[in-house]
MDTraj code that builds the backbone (N, CA, C; nanometers):
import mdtraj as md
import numpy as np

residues = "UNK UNK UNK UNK UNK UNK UNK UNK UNK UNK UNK UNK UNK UNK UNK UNK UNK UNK UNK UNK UNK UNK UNK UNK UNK UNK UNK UNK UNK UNK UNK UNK UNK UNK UNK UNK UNK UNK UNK UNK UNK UNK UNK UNK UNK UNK UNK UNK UNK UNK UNK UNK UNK UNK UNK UNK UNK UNK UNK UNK UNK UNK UNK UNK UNK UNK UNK UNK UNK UNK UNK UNK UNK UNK UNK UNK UNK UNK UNK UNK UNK UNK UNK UNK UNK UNK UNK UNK UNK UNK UNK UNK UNK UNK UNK UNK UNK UNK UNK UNK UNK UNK UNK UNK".split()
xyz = np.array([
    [-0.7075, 3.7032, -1.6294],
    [-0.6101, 3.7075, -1.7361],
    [-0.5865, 3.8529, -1.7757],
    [-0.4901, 3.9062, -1.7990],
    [-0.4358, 4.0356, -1.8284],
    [-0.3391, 3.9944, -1.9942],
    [-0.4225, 4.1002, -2.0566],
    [-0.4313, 4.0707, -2.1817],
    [-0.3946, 4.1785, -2.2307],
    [-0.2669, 4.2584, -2.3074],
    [-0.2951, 4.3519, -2.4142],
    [-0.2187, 4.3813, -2.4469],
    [-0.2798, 4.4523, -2.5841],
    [-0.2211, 4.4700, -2.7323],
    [-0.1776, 4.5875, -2.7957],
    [-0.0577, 4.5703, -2.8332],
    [0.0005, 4.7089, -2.8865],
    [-0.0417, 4.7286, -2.9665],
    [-0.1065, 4.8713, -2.9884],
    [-0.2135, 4.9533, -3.0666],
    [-0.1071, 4.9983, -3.1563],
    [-0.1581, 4.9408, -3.3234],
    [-0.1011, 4.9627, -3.4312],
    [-0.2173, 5.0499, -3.5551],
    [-0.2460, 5.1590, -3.5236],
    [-0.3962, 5.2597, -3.5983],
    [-0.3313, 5.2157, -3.7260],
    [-0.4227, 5.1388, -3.8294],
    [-0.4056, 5.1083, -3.9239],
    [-0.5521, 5.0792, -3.9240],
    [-0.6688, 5.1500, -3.9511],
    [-0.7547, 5.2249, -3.9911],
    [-0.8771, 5.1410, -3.8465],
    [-0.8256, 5.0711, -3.7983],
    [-0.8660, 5.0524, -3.6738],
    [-0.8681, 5.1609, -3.5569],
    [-0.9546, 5.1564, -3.4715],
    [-0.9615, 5.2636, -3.3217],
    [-0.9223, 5.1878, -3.2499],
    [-0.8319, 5.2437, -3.1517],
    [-0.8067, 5.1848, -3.0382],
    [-0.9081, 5.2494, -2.9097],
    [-0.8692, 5.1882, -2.8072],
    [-0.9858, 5.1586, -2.6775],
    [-0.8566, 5.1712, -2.5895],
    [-0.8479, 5.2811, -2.5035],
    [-0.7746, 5.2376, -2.3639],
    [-0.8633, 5.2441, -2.2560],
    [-0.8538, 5.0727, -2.1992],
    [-0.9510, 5.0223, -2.0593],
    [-0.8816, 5.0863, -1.9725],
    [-0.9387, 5.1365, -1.8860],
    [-0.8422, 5.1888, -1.7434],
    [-0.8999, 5.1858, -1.5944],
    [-0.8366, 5.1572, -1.5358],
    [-0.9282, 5.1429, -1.3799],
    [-0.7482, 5.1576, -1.2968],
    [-0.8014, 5.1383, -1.1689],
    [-0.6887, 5.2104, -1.0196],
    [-0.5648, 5.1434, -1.1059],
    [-0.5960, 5.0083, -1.0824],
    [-0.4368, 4.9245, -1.1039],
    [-0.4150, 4.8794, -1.2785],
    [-0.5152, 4.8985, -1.3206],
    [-0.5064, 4.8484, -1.4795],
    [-0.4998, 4.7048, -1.4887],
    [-0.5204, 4.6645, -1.3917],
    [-0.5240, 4.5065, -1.4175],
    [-0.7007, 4.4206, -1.3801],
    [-0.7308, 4.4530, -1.3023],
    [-0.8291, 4.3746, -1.2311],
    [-1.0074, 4.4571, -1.3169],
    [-1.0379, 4.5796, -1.2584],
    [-1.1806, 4.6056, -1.3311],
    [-1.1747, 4.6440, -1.4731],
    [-1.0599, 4.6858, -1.5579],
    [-1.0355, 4.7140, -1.6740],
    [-1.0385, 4.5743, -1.7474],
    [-0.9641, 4.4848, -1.7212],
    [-0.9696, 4.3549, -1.7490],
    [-1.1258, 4.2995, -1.7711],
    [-1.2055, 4.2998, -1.7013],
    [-1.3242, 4.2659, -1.7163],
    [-1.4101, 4.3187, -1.7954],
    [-1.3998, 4.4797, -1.8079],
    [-1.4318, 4.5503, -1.8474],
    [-1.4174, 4.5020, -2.0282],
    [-1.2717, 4.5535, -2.0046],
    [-1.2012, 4.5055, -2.1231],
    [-1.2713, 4.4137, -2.2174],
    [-1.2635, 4.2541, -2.1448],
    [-1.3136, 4.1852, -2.2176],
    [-1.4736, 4.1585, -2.2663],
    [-1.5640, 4.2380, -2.1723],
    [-1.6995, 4.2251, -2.2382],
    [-1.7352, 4.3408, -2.2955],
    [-1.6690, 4.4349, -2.3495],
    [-1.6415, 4.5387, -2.4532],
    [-1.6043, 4.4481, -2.5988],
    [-1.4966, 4.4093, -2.5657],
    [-1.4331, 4.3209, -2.6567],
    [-1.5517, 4.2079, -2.7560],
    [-1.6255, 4.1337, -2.6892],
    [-1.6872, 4.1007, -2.6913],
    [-1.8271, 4.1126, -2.7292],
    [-1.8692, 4.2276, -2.6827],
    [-1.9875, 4.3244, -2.7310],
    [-1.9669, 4.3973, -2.9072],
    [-1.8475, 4.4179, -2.9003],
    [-1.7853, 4.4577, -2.9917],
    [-1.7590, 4.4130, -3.1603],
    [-1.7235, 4.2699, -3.1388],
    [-1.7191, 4.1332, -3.1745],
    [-1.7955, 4.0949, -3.2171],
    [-1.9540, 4.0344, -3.1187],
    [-2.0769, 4.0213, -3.2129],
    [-2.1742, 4.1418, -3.2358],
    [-2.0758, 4.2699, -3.2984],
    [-2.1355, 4.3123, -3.3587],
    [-2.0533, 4.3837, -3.5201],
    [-1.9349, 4.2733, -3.5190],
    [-1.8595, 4.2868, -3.6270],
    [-1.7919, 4.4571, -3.6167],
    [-1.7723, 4.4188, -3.4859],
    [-1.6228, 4.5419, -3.4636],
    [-1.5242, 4.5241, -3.4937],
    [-1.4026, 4.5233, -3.5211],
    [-1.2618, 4.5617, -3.4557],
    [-1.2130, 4.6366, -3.4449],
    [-1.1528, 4.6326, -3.3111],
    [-1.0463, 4.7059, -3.2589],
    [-0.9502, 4.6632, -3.2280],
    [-0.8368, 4.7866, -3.1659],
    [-0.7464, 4.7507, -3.1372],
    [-0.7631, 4.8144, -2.9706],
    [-0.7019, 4.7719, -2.8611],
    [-0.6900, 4.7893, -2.7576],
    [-0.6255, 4.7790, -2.6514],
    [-0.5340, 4.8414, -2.5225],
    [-0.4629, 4.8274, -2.4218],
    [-0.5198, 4.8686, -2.2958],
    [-0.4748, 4.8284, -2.1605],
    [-0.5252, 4.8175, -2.0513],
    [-0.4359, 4.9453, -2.0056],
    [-0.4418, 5.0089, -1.9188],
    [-0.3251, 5.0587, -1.7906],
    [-0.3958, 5.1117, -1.6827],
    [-0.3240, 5.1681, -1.6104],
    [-0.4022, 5.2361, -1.4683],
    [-0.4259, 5.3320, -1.4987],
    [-0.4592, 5.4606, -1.3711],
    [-0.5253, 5.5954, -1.4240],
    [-0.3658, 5.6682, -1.3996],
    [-0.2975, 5.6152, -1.3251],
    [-0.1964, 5.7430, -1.2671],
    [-0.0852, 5.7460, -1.4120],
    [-0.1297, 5.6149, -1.5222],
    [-0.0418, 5.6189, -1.6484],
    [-0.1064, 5.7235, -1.7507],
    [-0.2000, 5.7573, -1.6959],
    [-0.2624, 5.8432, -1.8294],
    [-0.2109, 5.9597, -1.8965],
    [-0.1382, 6.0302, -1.8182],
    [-0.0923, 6.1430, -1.8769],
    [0.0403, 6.1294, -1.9940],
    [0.0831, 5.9853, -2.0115],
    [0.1508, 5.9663, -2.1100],
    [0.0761, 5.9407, -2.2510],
    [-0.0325, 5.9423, -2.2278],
    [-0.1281, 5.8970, -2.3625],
    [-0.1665, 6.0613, -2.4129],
    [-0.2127, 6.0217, -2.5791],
    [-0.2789, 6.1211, -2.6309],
    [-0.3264, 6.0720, -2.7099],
    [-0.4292, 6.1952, -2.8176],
    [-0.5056, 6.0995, -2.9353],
    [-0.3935, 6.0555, -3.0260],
    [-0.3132, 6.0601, -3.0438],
    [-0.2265, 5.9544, -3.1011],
    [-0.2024, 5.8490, -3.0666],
    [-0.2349, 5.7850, -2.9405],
    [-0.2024, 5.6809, -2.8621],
    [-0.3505, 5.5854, -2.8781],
    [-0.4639, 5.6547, -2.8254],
    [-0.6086, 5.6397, -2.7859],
    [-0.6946, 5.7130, -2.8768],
    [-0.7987, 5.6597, -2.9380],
    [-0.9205, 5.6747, -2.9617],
    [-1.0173, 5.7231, -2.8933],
    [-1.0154, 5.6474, -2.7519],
    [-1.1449, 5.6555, -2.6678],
    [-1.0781, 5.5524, -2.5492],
    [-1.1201, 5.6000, -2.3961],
    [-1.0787, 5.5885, -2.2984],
    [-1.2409, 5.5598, -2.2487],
    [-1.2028, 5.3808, -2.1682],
    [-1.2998, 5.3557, -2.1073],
    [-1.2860, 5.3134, -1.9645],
    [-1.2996, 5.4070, -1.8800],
    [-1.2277, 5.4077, -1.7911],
    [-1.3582, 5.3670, -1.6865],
    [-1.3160, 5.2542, -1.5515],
    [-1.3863, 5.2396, -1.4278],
    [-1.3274, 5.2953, -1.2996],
    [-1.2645, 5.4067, -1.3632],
    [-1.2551, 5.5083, -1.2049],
    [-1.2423, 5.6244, -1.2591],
    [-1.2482, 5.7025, -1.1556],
    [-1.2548, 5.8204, -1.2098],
    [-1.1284, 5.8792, -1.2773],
    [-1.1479, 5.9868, -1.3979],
    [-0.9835, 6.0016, -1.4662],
    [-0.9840, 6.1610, -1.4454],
    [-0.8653, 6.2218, -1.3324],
    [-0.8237, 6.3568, -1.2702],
    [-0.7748, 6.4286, -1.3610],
    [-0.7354, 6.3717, -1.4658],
    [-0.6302, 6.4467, -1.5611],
    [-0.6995, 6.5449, -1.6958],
    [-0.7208, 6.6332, -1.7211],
    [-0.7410, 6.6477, -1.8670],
    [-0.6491, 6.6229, -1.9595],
    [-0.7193, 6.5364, -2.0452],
    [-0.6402, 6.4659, -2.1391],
    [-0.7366, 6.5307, -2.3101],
    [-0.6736, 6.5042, -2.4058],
    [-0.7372, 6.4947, -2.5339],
    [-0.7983, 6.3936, -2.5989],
    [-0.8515, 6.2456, -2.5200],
    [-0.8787, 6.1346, -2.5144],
    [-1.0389, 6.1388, -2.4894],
    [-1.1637, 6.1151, -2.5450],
    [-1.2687, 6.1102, -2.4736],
    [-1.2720, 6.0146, -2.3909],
    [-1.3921, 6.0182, -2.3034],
    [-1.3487, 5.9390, -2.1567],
    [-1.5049, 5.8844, -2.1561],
    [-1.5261, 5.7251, -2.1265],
    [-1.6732, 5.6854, -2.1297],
    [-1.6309, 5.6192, -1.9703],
    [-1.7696, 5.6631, -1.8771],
    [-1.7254, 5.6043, -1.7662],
    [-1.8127, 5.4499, -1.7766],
    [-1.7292, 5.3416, -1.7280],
    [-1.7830, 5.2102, -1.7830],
    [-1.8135, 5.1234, -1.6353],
    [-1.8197, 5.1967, -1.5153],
    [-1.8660, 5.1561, -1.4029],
    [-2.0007, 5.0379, -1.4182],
    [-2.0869, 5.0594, -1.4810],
    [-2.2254, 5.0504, -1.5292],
    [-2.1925, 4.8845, -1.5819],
    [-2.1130, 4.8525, -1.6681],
    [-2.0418, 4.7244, -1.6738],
    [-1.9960, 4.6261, -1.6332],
    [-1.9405, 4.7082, -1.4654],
    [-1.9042, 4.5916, -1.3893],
    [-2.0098, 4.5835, -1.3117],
    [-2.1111, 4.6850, -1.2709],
    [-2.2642, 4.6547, -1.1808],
    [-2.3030, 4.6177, -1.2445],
    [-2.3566, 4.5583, -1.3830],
    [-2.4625, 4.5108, -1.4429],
    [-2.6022, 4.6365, -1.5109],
    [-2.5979, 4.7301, -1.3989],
    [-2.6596, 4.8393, -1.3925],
    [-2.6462, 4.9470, -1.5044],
    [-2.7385, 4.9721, -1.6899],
    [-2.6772, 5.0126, -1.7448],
    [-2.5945, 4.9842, -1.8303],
    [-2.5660, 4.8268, -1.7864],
    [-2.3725, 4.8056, -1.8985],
    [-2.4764, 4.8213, -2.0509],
    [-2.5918, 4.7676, -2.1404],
    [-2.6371, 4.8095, -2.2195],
    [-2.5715, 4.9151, -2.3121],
    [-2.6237, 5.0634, -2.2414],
    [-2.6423, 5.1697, -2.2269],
    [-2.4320, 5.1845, -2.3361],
    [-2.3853, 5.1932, -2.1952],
    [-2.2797, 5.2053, -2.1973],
    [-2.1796, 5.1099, -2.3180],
    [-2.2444, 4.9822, -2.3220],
    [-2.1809, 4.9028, -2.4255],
    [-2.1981, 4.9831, -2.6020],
    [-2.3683, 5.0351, -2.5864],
    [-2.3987, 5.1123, -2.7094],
    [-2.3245, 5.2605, -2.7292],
    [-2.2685, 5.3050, -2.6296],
    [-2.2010, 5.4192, -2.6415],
    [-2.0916, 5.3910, -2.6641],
    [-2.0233, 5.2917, -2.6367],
    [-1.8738, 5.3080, -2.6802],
    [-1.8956, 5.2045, -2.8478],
    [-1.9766, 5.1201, -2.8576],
    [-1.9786, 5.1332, -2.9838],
    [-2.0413, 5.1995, -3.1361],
    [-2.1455, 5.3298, -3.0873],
    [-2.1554, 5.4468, -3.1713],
    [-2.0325, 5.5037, -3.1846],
    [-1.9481, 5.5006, -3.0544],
    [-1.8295, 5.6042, -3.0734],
    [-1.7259, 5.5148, -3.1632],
    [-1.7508, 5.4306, -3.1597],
    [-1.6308, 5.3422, -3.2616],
    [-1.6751, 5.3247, -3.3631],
    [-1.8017, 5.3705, -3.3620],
    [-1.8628, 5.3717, -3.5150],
    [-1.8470, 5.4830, -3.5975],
    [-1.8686, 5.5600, -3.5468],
    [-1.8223, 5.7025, -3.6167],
    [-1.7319, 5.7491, -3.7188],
])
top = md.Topology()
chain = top.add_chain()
for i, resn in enumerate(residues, 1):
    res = top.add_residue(resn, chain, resSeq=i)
    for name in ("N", "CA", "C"):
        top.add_atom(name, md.element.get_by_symbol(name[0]), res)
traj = md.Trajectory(xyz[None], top)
């Protein structure tokens, strides 16, 4: 399922998931972020895309970029690599880092 939501910052952070096509490891990604997130009385707001869309984003757009490929671009977006999520290997780790950073 490909799921997402136009990011309206109204004192919420947004999350941009990102992987090759923006549909398939972001998606997964996506949703057990979402989720992680959730039972721990998060919200956010959040959208999916690929990597080659990134250079249209900025921190006006994004909060925090959780990306499962690698991202070529320097952007003004911090970047959590969320590989670790779809191996199992780590996702922990990585789930607690992107939600300190949304804690902040």
């Amino acid at each position: 399922m490909y799921w997402s939501e136009k990011h309206e910052k109204k004192g919420k952070k947004t999350i941009l998931f990102v992987c090759a096509t923006g549909i398939a490891t972001s998606t997964v990604v996506a949703e057990k972020t979402m989720d992680f997130l959730h039972q721990n009385g998060i919200e956010v707001n959040y959208t999916q895309t690929n990597v080659a869309s990134l250079p249209e984003y900025n921190s006006n757009s994004a909060d925090l970029i959780v990306a499962t490929t690698n991202v070529p671009y320097d952007i003004d977006i911090p970047v959590i690599r969320a590989l670790p999520i779809i191996t199992g290997i780590g996702a922990e780790k990585v789930l607690e880092d992107i939600k300190n950073y949304i804690d902040d």
